[in-house]
TORMIGU-20778 format. One record per atom (N, C-alpha, C): residue number from 1; residue in three letters; y, z, x. Coordinates in Angstrom, 1 decimal. Layout:
// TORMIGU-20778
   nr  rest   north      up    east
  NUM   ala       Y       Z       X
...
//
This chain:
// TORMIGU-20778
   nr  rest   north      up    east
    1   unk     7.1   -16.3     8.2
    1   unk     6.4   -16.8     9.4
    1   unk     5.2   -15.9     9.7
    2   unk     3.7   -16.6    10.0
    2   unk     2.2   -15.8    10.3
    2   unk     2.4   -15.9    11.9
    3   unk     2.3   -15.2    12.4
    3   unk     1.4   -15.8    13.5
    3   unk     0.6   -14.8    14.3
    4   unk    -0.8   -15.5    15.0
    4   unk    -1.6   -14.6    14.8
    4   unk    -1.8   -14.4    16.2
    5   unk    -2.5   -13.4    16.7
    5   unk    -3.1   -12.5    18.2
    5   unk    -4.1   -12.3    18.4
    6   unk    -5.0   -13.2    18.7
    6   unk    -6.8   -13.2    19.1
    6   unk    -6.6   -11.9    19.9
    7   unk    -7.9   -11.4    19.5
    7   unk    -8.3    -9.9    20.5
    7   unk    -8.8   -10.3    21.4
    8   unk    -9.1   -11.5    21.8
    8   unk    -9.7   -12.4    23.9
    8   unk    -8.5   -12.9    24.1
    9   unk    -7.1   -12.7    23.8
    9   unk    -5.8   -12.7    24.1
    9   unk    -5.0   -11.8    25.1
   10   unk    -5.4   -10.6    24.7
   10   unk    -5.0    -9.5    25.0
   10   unk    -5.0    -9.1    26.2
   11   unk    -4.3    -7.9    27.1
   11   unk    -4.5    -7.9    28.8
   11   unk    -5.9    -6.8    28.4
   12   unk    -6.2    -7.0    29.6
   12   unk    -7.5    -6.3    29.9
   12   unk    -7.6    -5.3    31.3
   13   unk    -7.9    -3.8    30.9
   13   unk    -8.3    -3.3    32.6
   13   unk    -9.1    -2.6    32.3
   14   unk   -10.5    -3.2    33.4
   14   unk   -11.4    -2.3    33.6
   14   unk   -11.3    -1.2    34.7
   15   unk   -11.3    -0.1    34.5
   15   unk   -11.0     1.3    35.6
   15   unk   -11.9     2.1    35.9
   16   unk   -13.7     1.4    35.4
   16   unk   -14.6     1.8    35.5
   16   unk   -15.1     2.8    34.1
   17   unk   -14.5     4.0    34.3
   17   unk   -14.7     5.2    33.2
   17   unk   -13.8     4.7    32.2
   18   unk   -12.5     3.8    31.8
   18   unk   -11.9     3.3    31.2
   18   unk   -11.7     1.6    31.0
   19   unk   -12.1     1.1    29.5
   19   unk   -12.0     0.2    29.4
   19   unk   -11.2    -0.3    28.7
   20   unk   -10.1    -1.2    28.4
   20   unk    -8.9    -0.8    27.8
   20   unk    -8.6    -2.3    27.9
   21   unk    -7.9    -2.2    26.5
   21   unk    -7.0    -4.0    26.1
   21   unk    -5.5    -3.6    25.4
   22   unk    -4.8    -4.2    25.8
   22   unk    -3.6    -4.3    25.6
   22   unk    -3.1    -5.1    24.7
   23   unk    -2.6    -4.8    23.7
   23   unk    -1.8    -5.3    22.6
   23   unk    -0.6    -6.4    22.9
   24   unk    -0.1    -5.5    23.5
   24   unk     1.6    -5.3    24.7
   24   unk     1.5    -5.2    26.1
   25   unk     2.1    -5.9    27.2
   25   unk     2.8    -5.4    28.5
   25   unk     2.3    -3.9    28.2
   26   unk     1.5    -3.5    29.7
   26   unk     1.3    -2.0    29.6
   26   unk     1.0    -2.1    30.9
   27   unk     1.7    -1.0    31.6
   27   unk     0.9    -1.0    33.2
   27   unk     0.9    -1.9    34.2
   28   unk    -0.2    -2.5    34.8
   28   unk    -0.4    -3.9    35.2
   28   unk    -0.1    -5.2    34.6
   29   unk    -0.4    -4.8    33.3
   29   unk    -0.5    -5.9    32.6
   29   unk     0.4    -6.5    31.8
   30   unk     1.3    -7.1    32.1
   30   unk     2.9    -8.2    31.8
   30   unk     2.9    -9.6    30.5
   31   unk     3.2    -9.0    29.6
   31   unk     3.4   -10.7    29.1
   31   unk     4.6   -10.6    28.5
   32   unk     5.9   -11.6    28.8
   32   unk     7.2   -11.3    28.4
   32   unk     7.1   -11.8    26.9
   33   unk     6.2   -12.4    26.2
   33   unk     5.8   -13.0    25.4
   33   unk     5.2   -12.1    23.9
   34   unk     5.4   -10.7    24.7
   34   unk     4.5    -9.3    24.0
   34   unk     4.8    -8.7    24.7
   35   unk     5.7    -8.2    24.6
   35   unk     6.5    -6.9    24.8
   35   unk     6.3    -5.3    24.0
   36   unk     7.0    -5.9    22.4
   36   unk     6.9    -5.3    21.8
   36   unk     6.8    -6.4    20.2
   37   unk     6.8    -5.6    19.8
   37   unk     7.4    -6.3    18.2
   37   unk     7.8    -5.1    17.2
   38   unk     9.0    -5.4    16.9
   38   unk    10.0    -4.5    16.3
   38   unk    10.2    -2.8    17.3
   39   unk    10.1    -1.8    16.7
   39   unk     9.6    -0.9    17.2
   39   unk     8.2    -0.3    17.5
   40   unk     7.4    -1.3    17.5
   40   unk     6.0    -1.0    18.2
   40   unk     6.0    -1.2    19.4
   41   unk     5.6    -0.6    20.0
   41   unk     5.6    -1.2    21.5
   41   unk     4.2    -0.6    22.3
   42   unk     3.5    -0.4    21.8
   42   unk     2.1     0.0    22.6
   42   unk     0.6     0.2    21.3
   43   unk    -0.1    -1.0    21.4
   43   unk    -1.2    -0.6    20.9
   43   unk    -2.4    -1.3    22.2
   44   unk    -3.0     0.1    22.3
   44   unk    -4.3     0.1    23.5
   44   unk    -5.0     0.3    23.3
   45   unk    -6.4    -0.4    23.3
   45   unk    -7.9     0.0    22.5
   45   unk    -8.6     0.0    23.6
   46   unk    -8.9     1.5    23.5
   46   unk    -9.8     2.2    24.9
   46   unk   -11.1     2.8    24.1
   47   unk   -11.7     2.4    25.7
   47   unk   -13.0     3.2    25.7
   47   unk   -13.4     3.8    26.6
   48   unk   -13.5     5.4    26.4
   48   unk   -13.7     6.5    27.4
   48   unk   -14.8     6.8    27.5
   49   unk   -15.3     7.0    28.7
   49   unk   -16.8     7.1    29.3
   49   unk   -17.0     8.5    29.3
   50   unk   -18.1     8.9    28.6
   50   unk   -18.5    10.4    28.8
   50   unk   -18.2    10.8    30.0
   51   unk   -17.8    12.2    29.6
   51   unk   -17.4    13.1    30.8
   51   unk   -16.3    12.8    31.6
   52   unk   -15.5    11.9    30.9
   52   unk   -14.0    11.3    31.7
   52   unk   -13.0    12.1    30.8
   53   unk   -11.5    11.3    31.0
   53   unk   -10.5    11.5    30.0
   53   unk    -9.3    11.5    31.2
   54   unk    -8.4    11.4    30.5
   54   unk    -6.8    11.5    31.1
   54   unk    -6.6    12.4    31.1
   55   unk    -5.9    12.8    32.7
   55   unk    -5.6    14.2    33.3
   55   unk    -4.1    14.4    33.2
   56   unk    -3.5    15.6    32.9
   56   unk    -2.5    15.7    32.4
   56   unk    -1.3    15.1    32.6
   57   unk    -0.8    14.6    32.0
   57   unk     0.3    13.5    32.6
   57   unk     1.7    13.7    31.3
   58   unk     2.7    13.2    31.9
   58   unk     4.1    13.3    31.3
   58   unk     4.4    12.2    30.2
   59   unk     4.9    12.0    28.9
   59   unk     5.7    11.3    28.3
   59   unk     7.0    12.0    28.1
   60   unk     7.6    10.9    27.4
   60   unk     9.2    11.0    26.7
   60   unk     9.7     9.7    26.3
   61   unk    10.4    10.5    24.9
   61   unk    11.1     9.4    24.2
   61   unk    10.1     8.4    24.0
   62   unk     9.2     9.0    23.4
   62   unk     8.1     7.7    22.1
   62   unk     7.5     8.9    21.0
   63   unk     7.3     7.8    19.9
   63   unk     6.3     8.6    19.2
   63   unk     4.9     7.8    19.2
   64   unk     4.4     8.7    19.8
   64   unk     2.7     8.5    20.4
   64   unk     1.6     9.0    18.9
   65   unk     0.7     7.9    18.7
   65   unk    -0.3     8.4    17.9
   65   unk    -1.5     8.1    18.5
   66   unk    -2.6     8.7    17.9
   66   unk    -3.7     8.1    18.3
   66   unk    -4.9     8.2    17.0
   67   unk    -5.8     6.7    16.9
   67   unk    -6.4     6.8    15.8
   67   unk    -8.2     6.4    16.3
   68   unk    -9.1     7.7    15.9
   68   unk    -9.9     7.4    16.7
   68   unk   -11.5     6.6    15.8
   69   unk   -12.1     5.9    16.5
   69   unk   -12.7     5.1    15.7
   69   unk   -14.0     5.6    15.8
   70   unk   -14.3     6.0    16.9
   70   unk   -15.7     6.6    17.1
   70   unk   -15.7     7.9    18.4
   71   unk   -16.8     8.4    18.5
   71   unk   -17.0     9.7    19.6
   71   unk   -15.7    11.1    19.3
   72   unk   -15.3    11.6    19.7
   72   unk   -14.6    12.7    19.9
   72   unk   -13.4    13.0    21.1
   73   unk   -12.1    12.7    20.8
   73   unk   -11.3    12.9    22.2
   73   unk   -10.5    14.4    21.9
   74   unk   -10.4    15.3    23.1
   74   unk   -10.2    16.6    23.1
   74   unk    -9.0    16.2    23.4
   75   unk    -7.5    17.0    23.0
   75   unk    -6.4    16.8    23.4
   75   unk    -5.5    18.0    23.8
   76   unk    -5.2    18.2    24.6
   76   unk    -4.4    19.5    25.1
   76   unk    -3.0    19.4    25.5
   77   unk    -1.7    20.0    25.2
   77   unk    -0.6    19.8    25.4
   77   unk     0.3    20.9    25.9
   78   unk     1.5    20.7    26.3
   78   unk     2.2    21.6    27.0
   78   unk     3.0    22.7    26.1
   79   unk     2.9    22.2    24.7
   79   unk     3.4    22.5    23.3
   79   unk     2.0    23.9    22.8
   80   unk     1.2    23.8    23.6
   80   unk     0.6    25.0    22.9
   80   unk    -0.9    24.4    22.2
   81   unk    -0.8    23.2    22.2
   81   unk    -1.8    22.6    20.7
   81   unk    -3.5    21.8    21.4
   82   unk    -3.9    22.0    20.9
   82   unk    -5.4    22.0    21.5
   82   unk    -6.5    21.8    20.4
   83   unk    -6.9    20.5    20.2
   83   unk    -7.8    20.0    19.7
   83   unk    -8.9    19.0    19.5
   84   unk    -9.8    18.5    19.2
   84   unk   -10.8    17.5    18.8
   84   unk   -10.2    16.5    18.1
   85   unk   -10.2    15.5    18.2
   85   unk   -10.0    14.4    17.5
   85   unk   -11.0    13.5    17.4
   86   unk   -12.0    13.3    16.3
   86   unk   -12.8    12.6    15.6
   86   unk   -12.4    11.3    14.8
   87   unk   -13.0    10.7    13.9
   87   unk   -12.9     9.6    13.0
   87   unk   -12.5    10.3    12.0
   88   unk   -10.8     9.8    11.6
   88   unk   -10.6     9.9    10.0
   88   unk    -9.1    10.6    10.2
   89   unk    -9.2    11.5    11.7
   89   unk    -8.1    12.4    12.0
   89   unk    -7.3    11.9    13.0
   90   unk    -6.0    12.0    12.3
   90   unk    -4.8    11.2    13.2
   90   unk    -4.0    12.2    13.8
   91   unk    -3.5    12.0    15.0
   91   unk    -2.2    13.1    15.4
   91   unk    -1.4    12.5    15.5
   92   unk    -0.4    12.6    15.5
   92   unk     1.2    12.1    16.0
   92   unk     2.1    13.2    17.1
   93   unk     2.5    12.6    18.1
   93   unk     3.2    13.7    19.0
   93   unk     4.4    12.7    19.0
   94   unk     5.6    13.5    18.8
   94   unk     6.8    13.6    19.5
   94   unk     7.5    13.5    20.7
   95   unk     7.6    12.8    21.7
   95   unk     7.5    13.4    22.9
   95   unk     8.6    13.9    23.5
   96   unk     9.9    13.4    22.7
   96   unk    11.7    13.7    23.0
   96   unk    11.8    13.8    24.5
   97   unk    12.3    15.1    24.8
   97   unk    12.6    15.8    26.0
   97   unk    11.8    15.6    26.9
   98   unk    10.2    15.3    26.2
   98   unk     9.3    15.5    27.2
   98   unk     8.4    16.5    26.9
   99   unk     6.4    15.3    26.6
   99   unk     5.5    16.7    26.8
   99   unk     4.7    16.0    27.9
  100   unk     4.0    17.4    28.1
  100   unk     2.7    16.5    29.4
  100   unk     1.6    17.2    28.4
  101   unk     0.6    16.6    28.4
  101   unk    -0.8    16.4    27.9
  101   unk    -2.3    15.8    28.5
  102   unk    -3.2    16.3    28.1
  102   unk    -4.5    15.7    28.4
  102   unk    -5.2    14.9    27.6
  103   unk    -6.0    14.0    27.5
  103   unk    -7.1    13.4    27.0
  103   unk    -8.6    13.7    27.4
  104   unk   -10.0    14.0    26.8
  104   unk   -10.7    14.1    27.6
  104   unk   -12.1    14.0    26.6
  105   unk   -12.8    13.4    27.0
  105   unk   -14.2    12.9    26.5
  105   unk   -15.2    14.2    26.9
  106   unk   -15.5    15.2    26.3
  106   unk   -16.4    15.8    26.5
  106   unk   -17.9    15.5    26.4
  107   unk   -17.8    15.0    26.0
  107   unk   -19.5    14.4    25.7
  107   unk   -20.3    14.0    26.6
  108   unk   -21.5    14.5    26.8
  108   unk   -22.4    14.2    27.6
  108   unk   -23.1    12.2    27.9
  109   unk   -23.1    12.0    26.3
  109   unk   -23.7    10.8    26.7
  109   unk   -22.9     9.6    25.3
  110   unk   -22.0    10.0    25.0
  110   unk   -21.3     9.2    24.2
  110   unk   -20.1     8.7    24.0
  111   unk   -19.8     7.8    24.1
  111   unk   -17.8     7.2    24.8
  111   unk   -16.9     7.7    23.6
  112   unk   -16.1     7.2    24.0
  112   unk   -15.1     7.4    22.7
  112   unk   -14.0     6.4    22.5
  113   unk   -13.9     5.8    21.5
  113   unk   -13.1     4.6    21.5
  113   unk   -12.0     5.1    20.2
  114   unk   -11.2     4.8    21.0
  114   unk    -9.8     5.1    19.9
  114   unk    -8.8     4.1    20.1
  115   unk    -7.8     4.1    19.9
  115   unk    -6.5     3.4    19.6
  115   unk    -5.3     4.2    20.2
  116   unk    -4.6     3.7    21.3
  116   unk    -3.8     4.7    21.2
  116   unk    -2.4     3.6    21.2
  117   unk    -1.5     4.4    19.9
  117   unk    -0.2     4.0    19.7
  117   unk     0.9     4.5    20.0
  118   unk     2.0     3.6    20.7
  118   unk     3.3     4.2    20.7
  118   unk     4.6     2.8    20.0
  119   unk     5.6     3.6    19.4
  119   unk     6.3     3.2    18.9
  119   unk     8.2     4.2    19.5
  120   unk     9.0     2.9    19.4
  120   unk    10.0     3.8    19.8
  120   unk    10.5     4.5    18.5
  121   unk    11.2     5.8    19.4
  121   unk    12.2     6.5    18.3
  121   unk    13.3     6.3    17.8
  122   unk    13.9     6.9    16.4
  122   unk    15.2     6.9    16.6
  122   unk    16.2     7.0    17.0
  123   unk    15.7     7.9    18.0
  123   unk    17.5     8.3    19.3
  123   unk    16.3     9.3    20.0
  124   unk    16.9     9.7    21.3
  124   unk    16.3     9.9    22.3
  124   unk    16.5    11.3    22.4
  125   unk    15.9    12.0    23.5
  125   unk    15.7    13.6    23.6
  125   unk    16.0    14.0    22.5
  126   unk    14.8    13.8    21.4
  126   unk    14.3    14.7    20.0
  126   unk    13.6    16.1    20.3
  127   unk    13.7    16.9    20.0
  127   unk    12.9    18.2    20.3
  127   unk    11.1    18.0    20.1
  128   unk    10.7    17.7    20.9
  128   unk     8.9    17.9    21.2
  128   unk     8.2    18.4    20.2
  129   unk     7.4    17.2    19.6
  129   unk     6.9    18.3    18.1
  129   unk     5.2    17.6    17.8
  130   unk     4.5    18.0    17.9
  130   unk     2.8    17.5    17.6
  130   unk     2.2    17.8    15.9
  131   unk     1.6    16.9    15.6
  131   unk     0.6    17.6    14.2
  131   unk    -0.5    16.8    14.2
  132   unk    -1.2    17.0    13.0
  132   unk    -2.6    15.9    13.3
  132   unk    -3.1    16.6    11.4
  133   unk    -4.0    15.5    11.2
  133   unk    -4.4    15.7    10.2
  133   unk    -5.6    14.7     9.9
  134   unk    -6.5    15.3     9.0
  134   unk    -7.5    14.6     8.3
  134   unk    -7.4    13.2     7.3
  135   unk    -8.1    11.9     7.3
  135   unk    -7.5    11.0     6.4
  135   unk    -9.1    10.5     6.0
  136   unk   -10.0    11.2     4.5
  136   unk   -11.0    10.9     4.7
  136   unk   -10.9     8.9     4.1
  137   unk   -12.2     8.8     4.6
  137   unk   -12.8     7.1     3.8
  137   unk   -12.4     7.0     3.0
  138   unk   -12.9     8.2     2.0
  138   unk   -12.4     7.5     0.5
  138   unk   -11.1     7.4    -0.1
  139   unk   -10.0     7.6     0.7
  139   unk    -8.4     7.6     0.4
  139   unk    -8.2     6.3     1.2
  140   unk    -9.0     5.3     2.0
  140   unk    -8.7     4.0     2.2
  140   unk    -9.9     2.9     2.3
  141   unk   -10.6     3.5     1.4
  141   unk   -11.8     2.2     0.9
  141   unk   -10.8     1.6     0.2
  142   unk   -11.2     0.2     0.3
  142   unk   -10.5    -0.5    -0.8
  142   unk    -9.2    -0.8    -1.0
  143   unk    -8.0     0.6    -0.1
  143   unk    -6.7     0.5    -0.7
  143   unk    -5.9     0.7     0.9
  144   unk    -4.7     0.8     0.8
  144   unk    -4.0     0.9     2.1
  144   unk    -3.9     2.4     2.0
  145   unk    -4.2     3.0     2.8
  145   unk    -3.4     4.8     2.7
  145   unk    -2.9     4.9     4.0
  146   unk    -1.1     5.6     3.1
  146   unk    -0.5     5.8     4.1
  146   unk    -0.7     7.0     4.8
  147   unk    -0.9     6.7     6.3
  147   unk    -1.1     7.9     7.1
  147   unk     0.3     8.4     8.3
  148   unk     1.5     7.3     8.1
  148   unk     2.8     7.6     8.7
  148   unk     3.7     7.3     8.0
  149   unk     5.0     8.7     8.0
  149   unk     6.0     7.2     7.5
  149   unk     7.1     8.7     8.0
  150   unk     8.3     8.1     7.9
  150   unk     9.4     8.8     8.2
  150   unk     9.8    10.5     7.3
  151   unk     9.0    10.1     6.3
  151   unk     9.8    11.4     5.3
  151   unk     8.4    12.1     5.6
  152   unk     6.8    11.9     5.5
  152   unk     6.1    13.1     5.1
  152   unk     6.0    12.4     3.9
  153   unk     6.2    11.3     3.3
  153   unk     5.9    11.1     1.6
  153   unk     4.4    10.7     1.5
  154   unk     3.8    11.2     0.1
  154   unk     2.4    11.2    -0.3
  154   unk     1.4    11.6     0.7
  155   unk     1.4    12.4     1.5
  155   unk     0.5    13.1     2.0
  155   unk     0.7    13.1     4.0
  156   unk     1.2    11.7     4.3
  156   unk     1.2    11.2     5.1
  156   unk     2.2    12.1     6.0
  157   unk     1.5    11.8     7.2
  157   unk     2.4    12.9     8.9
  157   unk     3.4    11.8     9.0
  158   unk     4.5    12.9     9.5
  158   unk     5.5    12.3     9.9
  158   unk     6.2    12.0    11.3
  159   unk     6.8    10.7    11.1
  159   unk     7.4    10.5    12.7
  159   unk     8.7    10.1    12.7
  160   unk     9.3     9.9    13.9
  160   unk    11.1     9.8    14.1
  160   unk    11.2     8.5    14.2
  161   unk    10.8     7.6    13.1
  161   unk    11.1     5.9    13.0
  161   unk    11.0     5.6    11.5
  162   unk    12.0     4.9    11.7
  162   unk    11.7     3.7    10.5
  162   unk    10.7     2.8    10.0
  163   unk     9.5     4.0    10.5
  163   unk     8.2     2.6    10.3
  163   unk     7.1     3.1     9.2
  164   unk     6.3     2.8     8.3
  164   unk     5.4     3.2     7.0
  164   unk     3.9     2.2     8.1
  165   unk     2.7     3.4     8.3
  165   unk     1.9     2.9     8.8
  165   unk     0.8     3.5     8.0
  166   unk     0.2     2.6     7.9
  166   unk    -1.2     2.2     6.6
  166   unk    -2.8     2.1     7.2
  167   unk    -3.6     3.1     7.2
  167   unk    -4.9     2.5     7.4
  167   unk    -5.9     2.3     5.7
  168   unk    -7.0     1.2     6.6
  168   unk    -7.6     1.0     4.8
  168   unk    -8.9     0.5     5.7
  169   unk    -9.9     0.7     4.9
  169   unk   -11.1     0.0     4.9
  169   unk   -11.7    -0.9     3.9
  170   unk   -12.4    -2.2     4.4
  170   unk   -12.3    -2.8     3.1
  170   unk   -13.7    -3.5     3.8
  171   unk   -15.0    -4.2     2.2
  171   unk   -15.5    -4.9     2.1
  171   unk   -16.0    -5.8     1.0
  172   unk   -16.5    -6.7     1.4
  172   unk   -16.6    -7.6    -0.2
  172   unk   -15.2    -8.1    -1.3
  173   unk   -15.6    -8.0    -2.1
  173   unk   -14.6    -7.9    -3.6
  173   unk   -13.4    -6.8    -3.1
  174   unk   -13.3    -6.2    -2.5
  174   unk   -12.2    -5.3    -2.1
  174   unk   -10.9    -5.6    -1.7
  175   unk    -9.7    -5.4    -2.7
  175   unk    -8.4    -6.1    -1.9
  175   unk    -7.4    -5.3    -2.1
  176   unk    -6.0    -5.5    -1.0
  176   unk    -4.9    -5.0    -1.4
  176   unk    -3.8    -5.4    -0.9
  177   unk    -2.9    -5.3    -1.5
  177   unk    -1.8    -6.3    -1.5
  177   unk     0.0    -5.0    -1.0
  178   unk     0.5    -5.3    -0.2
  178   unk     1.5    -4.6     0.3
  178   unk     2.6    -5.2     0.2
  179   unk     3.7    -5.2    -0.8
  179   unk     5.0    -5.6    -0.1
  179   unk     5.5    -5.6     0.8
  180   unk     6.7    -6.2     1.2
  180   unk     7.5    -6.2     1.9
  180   unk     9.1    -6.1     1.8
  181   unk    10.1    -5.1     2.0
  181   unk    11.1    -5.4     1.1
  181   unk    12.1    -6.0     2.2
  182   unk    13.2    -6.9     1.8
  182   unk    14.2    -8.0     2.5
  182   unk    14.6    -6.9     4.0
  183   unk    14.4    -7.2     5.2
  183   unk    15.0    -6.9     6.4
  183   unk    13.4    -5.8     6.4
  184   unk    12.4    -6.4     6.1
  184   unk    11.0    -5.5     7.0
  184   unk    10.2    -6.4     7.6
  185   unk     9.4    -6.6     8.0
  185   unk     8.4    -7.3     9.0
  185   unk     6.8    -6.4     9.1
  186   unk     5.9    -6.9     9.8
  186   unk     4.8    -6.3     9.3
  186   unk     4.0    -7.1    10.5
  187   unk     2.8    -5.7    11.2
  187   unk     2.1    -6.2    12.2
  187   unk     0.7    -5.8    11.6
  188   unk    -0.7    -6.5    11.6
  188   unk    -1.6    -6.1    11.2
  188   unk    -2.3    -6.0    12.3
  189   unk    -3.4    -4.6    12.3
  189   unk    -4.4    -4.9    13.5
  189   unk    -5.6    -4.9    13.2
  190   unk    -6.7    -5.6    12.9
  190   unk    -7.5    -5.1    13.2
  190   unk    -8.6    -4.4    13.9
  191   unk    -8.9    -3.2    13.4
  191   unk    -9.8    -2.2    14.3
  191   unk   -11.2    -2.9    14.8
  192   unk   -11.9    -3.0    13.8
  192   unk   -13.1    -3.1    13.4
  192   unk   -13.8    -4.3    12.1
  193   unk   -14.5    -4.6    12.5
  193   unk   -14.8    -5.7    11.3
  193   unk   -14.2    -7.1    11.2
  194   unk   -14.1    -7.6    10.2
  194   unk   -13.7    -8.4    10.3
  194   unk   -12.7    -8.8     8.3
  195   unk   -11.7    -9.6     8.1
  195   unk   -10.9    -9.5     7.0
  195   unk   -10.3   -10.7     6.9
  196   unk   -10.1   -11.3     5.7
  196   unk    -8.8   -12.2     5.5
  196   unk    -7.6   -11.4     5.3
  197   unk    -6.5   -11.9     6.1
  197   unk    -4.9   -11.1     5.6
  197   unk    -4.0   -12.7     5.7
  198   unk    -3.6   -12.5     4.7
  198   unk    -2.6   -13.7     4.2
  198   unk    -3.4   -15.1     4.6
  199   unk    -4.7   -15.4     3.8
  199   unk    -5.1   -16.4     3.9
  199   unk    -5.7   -16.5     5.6
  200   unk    -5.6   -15.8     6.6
  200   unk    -5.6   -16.3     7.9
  200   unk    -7.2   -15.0     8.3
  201   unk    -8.0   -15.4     8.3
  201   unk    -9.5   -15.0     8.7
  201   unk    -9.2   -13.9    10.5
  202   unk    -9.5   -12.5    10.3
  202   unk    -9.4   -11.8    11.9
  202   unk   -10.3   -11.1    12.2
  203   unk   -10.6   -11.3    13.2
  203   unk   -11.9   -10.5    13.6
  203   unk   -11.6    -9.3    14.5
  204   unk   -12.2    -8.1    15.2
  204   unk   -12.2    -7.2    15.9
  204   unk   -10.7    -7.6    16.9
  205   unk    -9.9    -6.6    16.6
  205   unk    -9.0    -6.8    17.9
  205   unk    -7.5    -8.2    17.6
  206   unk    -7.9    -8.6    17.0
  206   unk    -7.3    -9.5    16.3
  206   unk    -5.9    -8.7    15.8
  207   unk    -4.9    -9.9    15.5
  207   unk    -3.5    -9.5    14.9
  207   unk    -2.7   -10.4    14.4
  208   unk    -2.5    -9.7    13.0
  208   unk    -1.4   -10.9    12.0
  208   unk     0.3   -10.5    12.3
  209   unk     1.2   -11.2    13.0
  209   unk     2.8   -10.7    12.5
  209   unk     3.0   -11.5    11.7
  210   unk     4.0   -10.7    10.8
  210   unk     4.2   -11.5     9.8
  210   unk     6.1   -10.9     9.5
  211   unk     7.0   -12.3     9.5
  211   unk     8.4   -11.9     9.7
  211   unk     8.9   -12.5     8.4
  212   unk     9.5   -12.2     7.8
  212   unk    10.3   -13.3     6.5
  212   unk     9.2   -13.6     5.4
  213   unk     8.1   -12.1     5.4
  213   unk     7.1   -12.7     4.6
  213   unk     7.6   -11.8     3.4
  214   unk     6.9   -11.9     2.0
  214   unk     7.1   -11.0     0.8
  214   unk     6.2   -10.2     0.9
  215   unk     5.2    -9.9     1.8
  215   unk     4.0    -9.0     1.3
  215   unk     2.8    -9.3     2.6
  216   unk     2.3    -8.3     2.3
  216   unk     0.6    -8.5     3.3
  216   unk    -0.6    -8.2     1.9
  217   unk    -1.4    -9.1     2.4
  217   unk    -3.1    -9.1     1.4
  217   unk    -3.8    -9.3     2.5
  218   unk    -4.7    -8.0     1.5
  218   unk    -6.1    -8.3     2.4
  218   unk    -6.9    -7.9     1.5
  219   unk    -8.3    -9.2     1.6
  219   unk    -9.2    -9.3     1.3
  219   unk   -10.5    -9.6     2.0
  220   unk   -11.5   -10.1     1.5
  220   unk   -12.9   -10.5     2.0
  220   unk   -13.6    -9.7     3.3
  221   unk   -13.1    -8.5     3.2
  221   unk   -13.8    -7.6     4.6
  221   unk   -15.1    -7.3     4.5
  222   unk   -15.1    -7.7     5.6
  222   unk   -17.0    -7.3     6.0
  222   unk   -17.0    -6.1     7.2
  223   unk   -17.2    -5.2     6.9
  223   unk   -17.3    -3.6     7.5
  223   unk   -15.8    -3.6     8.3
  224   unk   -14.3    -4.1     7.5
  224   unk   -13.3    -4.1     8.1
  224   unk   -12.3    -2.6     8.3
  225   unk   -12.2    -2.6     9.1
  225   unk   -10.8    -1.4     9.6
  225   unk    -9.8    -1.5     9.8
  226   unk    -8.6    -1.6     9.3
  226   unk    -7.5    -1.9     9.6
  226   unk    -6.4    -1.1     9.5
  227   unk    -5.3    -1.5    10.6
  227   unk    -3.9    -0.9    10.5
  227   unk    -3.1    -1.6    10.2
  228   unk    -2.1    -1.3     8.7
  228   unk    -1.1    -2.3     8.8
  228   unk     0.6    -1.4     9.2
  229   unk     1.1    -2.0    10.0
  229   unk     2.9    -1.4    10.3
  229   unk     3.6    -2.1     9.4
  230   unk     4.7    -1.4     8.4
  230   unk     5.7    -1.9     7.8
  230   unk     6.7    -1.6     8.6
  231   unk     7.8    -2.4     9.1
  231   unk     8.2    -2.0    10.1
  231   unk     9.7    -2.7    10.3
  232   unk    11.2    -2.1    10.4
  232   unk    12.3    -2.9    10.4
  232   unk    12.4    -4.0    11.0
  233   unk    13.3    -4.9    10.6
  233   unk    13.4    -5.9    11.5
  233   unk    15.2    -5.8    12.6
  234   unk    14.7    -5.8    13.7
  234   unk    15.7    -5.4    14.2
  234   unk    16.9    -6.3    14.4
  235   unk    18.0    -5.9    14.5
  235   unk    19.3    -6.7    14.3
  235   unk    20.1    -6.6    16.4
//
């Protein structure tokens, strides 16, 4: 089974210095209809207004990523860890027991639009653990590269789920094709651009689920960005 999630679907709040769409129920914004899907449960596509950012605040029990598409977000944590995050570099935090952290757009005259993800974990108060790393273009022109998965396999940061998550960029002639193996399921997002995935045409913001399928393709991208989740199917 396809079915798909227009990005003029999605909840919306404008907070002035924050502009932000909801994937999922988040905050204000309720749809029992989109909760979660499998263990994803938060994808939010913001946009931070120069000279703003999120003031320190508390998580626990998720594993939080964030993937940024354009501008620069500064990130500070109670873990010690303090850095920039640009286009291509992904972090992953742990949050178990509990971290508190900041977000914050330094930039004088330029926003910053990222992705921010959360997914649940496998069991709860895990010990608090952050990393981040580099994922240049050319390790997902054309192909899926994995940038999460549970072990740390093939280059990829690790997190406390049963989930394999994939960014790729693709245009023209460029395709790639992802299994699926019996009891997985699969969410596609796209970032940026626009793509065929399983026959079904998506533009900016857009989303394919796909349950009881054999596989995800994607083809025909025109300046496309995409995330795909391999991801269990829950019982």
């Amino acid at each position: 089974m396809q079915t798909i999630r227009r990005g003029n679907e999605r909840g919306y709040a404008d907070h002035g210095w924050l502009k932000s769409y909801h994937s999922f129920s988040f905050a204000g914004y309720h749809d029992p209809a989109h909760v979660h899907f499998s263990v994803l449960r938060v994808i939010n596509e913001d946009r931070v207004a120069p000279g703003e950012g999120f003031g320190r605040h508390s998580h626990r029990d998720m594993e939080i990523f964030s993937y940024v598409l354009s501008g620069e977000l500064a990130h500070r944590d109670t873990l010690g860890n303090g850095s920039a995050i640009g286009p291509g570099r992904v972090q992953i935090m742990t949050t178990g027991k509990g971290v508190e952290h900041s977000e914050f757009n330094h930039s004088a005259d330029a926003p910053v639009h990222f992705l921010q993800i959360w997914l649940f974990p496998w069991a709860r108060d895990l010990e608090p653990r952050y990393a981040e790393k580099d994922f240049r273009d050319v390790d997902k022109r054309g192909r899926l590269c994995l940038i999460l998965s549970p072990d740390g396999r093939d280059g990829s940061l690790s997190l406390a789920q049963d989930a394999f998550i994939h960014a790729g960029l693709f245009d023209a002639a460029e395709r790639a094709e992802l299994g699926l193996e019996t009891g997985r399921q699969a969410y596609v997002h796209v970032a940026q651009g626009s793509l065929t995935v399983n026959g079904e045409r998506l533009a900016p913001g857009d989303a394919l689920m796909l349950t009881g399928e054999s596989g995800v393709t994607l083809e025909s991208g025109e300046n496309a960005e995409v995330l795909v989740f391999d991801l269990p199917v829950l019982t």
